[in-house]
C-alpha positions as CSV (number, residue, x, y, z in Angstrom):
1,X,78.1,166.9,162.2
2,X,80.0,164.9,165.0
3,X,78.9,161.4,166.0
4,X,78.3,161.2,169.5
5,X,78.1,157.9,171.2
6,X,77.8,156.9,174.5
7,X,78.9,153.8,176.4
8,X,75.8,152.0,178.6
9,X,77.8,153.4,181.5
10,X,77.6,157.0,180.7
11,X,74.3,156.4,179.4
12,X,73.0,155.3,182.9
13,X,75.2,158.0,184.9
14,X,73.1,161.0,182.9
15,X,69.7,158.9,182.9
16,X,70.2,158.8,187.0
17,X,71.3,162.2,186.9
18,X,68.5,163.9,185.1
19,X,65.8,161.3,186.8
20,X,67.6,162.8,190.4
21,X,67.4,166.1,188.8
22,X,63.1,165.5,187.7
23,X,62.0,163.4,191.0
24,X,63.9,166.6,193.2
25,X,61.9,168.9,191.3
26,X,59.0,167.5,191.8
27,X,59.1,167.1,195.4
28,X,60.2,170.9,195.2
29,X,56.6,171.6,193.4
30,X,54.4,169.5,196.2
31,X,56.4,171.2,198.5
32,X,55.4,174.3,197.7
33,X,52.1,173.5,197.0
34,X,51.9,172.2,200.3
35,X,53.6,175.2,202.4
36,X,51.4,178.2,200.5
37,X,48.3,176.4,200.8
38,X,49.0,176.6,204.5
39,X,50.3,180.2,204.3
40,X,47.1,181.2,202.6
41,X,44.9,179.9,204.8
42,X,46.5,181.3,207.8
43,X,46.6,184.4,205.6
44,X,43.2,184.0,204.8
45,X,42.4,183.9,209.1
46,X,44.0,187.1,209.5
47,X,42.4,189.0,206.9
48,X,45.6,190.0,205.1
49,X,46.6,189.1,202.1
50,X,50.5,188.2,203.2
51,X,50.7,185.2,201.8
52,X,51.1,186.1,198.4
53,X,54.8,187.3,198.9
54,X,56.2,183.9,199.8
55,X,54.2,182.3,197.3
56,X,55.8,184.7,194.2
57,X,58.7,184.6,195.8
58,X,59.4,181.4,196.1
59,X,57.5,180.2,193.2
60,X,60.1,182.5,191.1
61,X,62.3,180.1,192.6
62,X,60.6,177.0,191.8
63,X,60.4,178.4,188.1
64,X,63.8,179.0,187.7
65,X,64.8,175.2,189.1
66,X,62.3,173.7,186.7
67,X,64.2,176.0,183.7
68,X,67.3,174.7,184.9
69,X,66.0,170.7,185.2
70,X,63.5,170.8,182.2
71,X,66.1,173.1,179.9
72,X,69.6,173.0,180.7
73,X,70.2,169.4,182.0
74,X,72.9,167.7,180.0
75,X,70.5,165.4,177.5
76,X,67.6,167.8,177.5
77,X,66.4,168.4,174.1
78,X,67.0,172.4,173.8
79,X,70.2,172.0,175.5
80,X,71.1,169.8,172.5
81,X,69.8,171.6,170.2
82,X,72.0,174.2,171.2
83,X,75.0,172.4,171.1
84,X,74.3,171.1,168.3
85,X,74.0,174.3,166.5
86,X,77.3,175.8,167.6
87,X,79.0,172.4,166.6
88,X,77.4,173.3,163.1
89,X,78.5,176.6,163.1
90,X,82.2,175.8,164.1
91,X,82.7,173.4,161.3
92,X,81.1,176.1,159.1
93,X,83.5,178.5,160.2
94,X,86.5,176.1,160.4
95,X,86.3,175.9,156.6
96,X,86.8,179.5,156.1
97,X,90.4,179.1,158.2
């Protein structure tokens, strides 16, 4: 297993960057909260159900941002936990060289 360390500089460069990363999600979600509730209700005026096509639509969107912020940021704890593992696995397999 390979020490990692980190100066305070990097440290703060990938705390800013995965905050940026969160607080842009987040403002993504309210959003599109705030969008479909209006689509629904004019949906809702004219008796069709229309709105639900933007709403899955976009929220597939939404989902696959959040994946991408709450999974695969740099520092996230799967995406560690990935690396980690193939780290593992190279040391285990560069003893068999």
């Amino acid at each position: 297993m390979q020490d990692t360390t980190f100066s305070d500089d990097d440290l703060n460069r990938l705390a800013h960057k995965r905050a940026g990363a969160k607080l842009g999600w987040y403002i993504h979600a309210v959003v599109y909260l705030a969008v479909n509730i209006l689509l629904a209700l004019l949906s809702a005026r004219s008796q069709h159900a229309w709105a639900l096509f933007p709403a899955f639509g976009w929220g597939l969107g939404l989902l696959i941002h959040g994946a991408v912020v709450w999974l695969a940021l740099p520092g996230s704890s799967l995406r560690e936990r990935l690396v980690e593992q193939e780290r593992e696995r190279l040391i285990a397999a560069r003893k068999h060289w």
